[in-house]
C-alpha positions as protocol buffer text, in pm:
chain_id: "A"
residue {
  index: 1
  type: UNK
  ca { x: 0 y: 0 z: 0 }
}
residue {
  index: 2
  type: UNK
  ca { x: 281 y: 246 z: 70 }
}
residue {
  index: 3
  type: UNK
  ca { x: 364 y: 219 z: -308 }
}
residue {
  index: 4
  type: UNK
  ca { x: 28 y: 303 z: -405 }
}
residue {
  index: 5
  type: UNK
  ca { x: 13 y: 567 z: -144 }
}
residue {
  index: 6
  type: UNK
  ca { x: 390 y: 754 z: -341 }
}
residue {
  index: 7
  type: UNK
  ca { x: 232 y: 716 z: -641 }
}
residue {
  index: 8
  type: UNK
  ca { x: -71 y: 955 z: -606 }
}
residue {
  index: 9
  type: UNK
  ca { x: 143 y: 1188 z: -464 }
}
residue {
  index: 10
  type: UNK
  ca { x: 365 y: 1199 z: -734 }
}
residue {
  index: 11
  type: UNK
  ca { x: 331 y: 1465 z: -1008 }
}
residue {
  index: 12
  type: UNK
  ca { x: 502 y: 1274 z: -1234 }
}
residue {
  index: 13
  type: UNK
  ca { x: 306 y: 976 z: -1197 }
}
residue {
  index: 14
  type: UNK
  ca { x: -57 y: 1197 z: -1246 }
}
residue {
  index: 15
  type: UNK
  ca { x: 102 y: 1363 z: -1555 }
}
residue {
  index: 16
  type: UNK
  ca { x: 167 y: 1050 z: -1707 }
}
residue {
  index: 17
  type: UNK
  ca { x: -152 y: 970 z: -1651 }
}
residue {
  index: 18
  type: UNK
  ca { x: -341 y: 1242 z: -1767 }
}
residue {
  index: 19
  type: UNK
  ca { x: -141 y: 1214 z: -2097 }
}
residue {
  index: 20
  type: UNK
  ca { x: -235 y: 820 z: -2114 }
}
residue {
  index: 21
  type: UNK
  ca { x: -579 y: 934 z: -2095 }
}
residue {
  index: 22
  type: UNK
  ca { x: -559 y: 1201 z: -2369 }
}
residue {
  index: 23
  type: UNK
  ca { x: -313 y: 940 z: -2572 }
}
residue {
  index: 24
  type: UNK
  ca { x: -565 y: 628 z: -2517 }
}
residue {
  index: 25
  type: UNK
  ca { x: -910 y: 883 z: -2580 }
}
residue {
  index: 26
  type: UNK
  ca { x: -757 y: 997 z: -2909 }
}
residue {
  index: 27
  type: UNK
  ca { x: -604 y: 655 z: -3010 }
}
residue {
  index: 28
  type: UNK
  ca { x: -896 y: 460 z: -2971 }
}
residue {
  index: 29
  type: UNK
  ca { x: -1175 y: 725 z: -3119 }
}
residue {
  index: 30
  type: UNK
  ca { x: -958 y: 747 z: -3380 }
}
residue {
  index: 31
  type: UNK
  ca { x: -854 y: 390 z: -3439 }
}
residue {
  index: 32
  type: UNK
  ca { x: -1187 y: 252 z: -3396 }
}
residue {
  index: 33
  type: UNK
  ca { x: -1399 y: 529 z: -3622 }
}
residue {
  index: 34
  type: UNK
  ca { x: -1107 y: 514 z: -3901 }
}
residue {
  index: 35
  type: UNK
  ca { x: -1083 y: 102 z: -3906 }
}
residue {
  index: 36
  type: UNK
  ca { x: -1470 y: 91 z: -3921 }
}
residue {
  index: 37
  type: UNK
  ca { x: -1529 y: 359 z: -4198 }
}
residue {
  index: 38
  type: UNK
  ca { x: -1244 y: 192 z: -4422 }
}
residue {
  index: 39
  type: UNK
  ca { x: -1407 y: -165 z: -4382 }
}
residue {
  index: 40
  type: UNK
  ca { x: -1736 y: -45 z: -4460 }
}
residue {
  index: 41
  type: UNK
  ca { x: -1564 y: 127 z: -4772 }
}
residue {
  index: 42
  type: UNK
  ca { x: -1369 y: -210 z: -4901 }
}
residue {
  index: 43
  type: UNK
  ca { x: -1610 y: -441 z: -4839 }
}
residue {
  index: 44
  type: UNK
  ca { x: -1740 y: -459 z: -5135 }
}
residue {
  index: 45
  type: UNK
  ca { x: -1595 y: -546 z: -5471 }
}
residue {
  index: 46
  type: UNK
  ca { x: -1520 y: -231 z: -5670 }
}
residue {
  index: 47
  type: UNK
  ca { x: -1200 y: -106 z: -5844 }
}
residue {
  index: 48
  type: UNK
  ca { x: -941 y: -95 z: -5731 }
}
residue {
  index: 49
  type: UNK
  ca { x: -1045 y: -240 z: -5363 }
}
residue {
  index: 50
  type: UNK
  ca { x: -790 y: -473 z: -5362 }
}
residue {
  index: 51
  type: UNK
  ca { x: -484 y: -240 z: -5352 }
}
residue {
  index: 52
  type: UNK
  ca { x: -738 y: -39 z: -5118 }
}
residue {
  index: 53
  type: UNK
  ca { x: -718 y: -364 z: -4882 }
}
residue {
  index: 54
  type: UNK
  ca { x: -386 y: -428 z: -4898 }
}
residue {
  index: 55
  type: UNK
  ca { x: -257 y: -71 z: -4832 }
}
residue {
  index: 56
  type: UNK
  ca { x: -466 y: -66 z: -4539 }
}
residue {
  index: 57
  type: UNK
  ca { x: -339 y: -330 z: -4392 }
}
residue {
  index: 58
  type: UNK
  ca { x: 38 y: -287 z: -4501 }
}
residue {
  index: 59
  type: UNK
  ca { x: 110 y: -168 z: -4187 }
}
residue {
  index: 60
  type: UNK
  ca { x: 17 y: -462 z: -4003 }
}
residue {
  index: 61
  type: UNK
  ca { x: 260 y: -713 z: -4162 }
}
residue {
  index: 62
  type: UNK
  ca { x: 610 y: -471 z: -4063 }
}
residue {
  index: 63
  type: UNK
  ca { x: 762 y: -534 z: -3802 }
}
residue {
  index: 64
  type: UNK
  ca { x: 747 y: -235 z: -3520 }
}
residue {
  index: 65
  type: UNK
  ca { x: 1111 y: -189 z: -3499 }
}
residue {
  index: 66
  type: UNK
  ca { x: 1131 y: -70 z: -3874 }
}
residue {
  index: 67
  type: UNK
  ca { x: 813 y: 121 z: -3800 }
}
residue {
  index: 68
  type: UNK
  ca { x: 965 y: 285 z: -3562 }
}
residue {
  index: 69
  type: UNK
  ca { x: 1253 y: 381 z: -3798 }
}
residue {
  index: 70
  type: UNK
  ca { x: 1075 y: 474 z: -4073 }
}
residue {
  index: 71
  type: UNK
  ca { x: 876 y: 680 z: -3856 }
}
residue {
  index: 72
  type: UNK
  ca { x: 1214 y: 848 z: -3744 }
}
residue {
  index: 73
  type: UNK
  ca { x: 1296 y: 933 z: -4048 }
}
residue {
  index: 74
  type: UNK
  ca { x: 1004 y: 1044 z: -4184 }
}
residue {
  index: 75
  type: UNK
  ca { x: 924 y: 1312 z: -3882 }
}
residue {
  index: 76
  type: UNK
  ca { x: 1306 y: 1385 z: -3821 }
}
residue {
  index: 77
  type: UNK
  ca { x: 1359 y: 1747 z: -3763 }
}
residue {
  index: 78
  type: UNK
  ca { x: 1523 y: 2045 z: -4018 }
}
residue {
  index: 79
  type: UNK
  ca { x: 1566 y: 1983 z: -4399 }
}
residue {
  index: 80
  type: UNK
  ca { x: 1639 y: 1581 z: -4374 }
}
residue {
  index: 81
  type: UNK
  ca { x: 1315 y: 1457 z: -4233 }
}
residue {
  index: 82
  type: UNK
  ca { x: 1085 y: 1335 z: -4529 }
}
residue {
  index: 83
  type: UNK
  ca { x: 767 y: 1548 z: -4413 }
}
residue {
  index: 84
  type: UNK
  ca { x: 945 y: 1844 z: -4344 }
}
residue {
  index: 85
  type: UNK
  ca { x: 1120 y: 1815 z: -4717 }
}
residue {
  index: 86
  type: UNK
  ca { x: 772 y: 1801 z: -4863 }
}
residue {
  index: 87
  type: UNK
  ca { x: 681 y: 2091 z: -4662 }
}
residue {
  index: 88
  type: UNK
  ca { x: 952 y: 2251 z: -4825 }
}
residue {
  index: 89
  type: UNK
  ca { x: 891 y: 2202 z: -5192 }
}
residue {
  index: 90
  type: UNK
  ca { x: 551 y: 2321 z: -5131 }
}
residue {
  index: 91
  type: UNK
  ca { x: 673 y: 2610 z: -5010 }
}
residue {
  index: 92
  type: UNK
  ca { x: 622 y: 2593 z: -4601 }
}
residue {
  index: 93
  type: UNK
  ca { x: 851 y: 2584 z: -4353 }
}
residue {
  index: 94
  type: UNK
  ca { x: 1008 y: 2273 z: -4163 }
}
residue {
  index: 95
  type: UNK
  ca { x: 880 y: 2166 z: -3832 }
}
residue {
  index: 96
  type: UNK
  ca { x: 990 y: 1986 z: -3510 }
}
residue {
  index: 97
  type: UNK
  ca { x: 751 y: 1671 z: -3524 }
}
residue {
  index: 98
  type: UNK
  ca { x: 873 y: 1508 z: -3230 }
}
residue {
  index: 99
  type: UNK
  ca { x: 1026 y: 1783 z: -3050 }
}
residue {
  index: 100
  type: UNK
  ca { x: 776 y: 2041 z: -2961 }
}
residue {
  index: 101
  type: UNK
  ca { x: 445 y: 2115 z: -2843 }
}
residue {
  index: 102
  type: UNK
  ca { x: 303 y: 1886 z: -3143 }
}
residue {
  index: 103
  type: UNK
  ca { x: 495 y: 1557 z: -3027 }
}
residue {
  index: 104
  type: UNK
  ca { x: 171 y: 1406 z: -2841 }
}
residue {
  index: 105
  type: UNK
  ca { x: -51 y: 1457 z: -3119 }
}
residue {
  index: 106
  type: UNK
  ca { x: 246 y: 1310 z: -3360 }
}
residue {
  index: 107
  type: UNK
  ca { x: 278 y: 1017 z: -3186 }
}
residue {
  index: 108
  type: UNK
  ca { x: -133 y: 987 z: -3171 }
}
residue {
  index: 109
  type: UNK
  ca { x: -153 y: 998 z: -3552 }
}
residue {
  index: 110
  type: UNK
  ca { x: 148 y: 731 z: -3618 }
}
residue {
  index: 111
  type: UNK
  ca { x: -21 y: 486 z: -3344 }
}
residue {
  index: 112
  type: UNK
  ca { x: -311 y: 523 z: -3526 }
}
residue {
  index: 113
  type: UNK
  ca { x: -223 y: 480 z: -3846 }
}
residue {
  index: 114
  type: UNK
  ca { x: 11 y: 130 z: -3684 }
}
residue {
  index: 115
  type: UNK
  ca { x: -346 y: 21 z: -3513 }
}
residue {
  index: 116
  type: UNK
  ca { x: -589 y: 79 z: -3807 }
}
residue {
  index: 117
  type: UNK
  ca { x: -502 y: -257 z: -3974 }
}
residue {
  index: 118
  type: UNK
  ca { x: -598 y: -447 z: -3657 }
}
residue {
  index: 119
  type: UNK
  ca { x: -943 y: -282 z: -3649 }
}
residue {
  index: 120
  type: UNK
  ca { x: -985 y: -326 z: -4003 }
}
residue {
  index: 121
  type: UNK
  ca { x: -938 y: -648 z: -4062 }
}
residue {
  index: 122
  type: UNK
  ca { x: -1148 y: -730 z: -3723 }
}
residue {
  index: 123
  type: UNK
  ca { x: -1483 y: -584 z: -3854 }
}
residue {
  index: 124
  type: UNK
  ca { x: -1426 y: -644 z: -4237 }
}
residue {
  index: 125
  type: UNK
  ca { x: -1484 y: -997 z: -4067 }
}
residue {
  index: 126
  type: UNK
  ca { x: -1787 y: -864 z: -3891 }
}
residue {
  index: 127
  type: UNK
  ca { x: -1974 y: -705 z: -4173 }
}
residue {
  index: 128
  type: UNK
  ca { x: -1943 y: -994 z: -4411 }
}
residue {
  index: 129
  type: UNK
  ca { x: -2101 y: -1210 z: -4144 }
}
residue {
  index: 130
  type: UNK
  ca { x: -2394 y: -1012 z: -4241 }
}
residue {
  index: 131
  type: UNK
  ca { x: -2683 y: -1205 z: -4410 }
}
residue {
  index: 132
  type: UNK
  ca { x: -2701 y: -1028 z: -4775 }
}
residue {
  index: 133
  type: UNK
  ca { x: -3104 y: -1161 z: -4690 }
}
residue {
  index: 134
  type: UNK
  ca { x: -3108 y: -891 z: -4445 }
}
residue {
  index: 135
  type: UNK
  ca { x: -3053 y: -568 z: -4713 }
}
residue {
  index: 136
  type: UNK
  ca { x: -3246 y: -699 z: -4953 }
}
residue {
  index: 137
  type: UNK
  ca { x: -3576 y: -749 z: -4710 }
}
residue {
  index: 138
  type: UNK
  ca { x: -3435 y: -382 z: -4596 }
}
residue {
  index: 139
  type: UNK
  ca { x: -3481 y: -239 z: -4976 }
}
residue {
  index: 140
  type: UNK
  ca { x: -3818 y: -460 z: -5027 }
}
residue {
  index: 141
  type: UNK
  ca { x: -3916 y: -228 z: -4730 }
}
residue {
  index: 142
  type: UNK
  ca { x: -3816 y: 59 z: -4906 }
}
residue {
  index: 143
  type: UNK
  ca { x: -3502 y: 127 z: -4704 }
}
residue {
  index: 144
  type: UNK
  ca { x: -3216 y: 409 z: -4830 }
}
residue {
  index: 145
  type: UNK
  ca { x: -2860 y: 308 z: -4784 }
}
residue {
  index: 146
  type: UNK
  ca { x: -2858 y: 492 z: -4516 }
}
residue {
  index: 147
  type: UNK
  ca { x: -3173 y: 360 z: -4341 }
}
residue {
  index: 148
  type: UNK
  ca { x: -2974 y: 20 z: -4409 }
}
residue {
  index: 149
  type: UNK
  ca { x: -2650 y: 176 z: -4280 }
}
residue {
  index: 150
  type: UNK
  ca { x: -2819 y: 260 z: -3923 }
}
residue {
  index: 151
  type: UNK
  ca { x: -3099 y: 6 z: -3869 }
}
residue {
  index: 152
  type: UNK
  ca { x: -2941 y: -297 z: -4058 }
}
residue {
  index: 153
  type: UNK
  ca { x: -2507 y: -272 z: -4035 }
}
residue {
  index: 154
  type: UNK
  ca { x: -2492 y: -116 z: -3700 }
}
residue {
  index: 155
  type: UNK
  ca { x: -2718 y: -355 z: -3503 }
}
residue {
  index: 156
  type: UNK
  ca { x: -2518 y: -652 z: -3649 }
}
residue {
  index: 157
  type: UNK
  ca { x: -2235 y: -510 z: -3564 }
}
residue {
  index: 158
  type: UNK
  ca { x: -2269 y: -441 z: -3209 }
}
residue {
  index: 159
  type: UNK
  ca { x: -2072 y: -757 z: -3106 }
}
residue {
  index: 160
  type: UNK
  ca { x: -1793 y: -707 z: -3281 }
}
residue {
  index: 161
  type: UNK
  ca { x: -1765 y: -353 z: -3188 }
}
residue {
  index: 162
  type: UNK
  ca { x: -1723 y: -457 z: -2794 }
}
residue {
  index: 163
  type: UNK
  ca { x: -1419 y: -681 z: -2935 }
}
residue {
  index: 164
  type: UNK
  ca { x: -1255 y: -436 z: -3110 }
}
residue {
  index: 165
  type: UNK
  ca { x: -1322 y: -191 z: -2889 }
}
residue {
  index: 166
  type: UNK
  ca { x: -1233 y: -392 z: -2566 }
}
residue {
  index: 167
  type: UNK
  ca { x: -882 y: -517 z: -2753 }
}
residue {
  index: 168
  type: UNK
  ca { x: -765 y: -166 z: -2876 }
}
residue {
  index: 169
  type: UNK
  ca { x: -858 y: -39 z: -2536 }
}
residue {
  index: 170
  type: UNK
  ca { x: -627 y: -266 z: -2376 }
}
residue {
  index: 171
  type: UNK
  ca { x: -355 y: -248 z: -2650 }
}
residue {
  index: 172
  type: UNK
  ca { x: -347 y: 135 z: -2651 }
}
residue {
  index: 173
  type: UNK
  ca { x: -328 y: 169 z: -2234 }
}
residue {
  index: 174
  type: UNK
  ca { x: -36 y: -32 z: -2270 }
}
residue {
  index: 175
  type: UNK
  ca { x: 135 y: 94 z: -2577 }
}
residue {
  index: 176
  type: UNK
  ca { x: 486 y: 157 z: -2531 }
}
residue {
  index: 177
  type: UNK
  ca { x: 720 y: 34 z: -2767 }
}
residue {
  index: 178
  type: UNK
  ca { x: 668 y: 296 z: -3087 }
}
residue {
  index: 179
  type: UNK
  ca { x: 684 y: 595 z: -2847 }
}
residue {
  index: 180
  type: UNK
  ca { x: 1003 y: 486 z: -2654 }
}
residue {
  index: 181
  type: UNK
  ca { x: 1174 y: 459 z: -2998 }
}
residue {
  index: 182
  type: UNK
  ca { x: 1029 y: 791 z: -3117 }
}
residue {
  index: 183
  type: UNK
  ca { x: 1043 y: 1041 z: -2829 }
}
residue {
  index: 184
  type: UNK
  ca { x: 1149 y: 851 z: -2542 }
}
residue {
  index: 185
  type: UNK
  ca { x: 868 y: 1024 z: -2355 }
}
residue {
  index: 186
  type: UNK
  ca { x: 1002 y: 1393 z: -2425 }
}
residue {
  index: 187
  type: UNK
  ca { x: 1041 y: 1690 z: -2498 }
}
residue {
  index: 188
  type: UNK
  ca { x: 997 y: 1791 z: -2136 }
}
residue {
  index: 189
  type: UNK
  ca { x: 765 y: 1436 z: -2027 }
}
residue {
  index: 190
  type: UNK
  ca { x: 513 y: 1576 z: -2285 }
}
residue {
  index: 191
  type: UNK
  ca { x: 483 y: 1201 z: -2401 }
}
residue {
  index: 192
  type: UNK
  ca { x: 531 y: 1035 z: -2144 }
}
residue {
  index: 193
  type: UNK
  ca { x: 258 y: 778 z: -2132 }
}
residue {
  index: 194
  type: UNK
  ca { x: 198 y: 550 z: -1790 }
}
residue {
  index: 195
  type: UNK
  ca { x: 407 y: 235 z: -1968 }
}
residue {
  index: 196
  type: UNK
  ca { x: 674 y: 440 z: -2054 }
}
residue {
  index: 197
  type: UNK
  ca { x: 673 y: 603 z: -1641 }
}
residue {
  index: 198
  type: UNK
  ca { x: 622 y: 224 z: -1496 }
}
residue {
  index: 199
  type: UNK
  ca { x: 924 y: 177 z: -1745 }
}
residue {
  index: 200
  type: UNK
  ca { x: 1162 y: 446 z: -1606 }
}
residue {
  index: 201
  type: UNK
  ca { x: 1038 y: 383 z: -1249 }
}
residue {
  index: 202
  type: UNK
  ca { x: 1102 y: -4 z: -1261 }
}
residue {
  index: 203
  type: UNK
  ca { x: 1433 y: -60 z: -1492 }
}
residue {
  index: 204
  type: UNK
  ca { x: 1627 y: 289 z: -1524 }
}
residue {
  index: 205
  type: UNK
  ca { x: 1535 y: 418 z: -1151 }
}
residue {
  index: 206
  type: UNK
  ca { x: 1499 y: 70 z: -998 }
}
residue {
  index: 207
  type: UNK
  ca { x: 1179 y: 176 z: -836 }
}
residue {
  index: 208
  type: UNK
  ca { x: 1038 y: -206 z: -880 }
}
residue {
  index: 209
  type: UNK
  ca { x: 753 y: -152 z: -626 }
}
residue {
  index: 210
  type: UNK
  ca { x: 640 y: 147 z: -828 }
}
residue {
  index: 211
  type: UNK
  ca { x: 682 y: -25 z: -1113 }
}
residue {
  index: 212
  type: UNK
  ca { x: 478 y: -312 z: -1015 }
}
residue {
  index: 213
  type: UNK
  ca { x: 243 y: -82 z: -867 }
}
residue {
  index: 214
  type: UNK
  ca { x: 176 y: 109 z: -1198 }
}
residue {
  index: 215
  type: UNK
  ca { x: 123 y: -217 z: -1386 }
}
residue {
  index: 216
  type: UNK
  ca { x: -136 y: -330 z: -1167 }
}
residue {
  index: 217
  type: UNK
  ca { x: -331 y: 54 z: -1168 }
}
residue {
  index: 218
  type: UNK
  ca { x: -282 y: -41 z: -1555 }
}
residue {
  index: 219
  type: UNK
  ca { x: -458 y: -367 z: -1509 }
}
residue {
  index: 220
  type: UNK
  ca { x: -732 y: -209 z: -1297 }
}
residue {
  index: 221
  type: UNK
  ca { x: -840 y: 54 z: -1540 }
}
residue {
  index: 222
  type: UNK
  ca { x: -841 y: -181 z: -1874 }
}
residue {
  index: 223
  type: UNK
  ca { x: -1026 y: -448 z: -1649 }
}
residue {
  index: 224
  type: UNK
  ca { x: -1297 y: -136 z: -1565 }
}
residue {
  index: 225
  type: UNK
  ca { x: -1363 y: -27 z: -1898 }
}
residue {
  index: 226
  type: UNK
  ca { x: -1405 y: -363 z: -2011 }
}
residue {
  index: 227
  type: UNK
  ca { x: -1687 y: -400 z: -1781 }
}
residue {
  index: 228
  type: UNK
  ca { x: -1810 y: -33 z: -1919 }
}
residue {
  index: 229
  type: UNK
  ca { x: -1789 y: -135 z: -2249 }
}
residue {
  index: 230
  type: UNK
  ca { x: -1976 y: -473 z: -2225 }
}
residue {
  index: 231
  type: UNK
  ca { x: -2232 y: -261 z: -1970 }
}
residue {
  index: 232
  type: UNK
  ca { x: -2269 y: -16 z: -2209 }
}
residue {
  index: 233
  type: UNK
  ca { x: -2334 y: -288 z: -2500 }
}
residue {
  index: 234
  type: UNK
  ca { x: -2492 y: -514 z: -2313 }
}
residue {
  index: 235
  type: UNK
  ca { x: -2772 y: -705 z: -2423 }
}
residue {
  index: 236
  type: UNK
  ca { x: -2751 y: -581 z: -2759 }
}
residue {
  index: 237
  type: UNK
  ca { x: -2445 y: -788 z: -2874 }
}
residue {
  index: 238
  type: UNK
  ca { x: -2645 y: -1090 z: -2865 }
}
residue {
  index: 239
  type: UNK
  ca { x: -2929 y: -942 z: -3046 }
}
């Protein structure tokens, strides 16, 4: 208890997790919303869906150390970073990615562009499960796309919406590995997520009580928005 009892006095340990909470809010909004609207977009035959597909989930199959390096590169400060060189040629001005006020809301896009895949391929699954039956009673009935879209996909969907959601929930609250190779939790903490702290605390401080501490606050709060998600869907997954 003494552990738990440093920790909320620490100021460190609150900032890291207020900017878990704004990391995992944006992250999973982002990942979820993005995953589903692409899946709904490919998963249908059309031109040109197949490269669609496979860009989506090209991401997915790389491994996260040569993520993270590609990432480096890409968002590297001054005239050699990729982005910053396109900037350039169109005629703005370069821009420290990684080592300014925008480094949090970097590192929110590039996780969820490195999560998207997951979600994608997860309810791609889910919407092909759908009975083709069911939209054709819906246009019998005289039923728009979108009509279809709210009263016929989303329903059917439900259950594999508390997966997804429940998995990149978890995933996100203990993301660590992309963020320690981009930022190492600077400039000035500003990324410094809770797994990165229990990180420090544990191996570089040798704080292992805190460290074990941390991981089991990190348990806690995935295990009690699982039970908020499958409150907040309950019933209707079954439907």
């Amino acid at each position: 208890m003494k552990n738990y009892a440093e920790l909320f006095q620490n100021k460190d340990f609150i900032h890291s997790c207020v900017v878990s909470l704004k990391f995992s809010a944006v992250v999973v909004v982002g990942q979820f919303t993005l995953g589903f609207a692409l899946a709904f977009l490919f998963q249908k035959k059309r031109p040109f869906s197949g490269i669609g597909r496979t860009s989506v989930i090209l991401p997915w199959v790389v491994p996260p150390v040569a993520l993270g390096l590609m990432w480096k590169w890409i968002l590297r400060s001054g005239k050699m970073g990729l982005l910053n060189a396109v900037l350039i040629q169109l005629g703005g001005s370069p821009k420290d990615w990684l080592g300014s006020n925008m480094a949090l809301t970097t590192l929110m896009f590039v996780t969820v562009w490195i999560g998207v895949p997951f979600t994608f391929m997860l309810e791609m699954a889910g919407l092909q499960k759908i009975p083709g039956e069911l939209y054709e009673a819906g246009a019998i009935d005289g039923a728009n796309g979108f009509q279809k879209f709210i009263y016929l996909t989303i329903p059917m969907m439900k259950s594999t919406f508390l997966i997804n959601l429940i998995m990149i929930t978890i995933g996100t609250i203990g993301y660590f590995d992309i963020i320690y190779a981009l930022t190492g939790g600077g400039p000035k903490n500003a990324t410094e997520v809770l797994p990165l702290y229990m990180y420090n605390s544990a191996f570089k401080f040798h704080q292992l009580g805190q460290g074990a501490a941390m991981a089991v606050i990190m348990l806690l709060i995935s295990l009690i928005l699982t039970v908020v998600y499958m409150f907040v869907f309950k019933g209707e997954s079954e439907e």
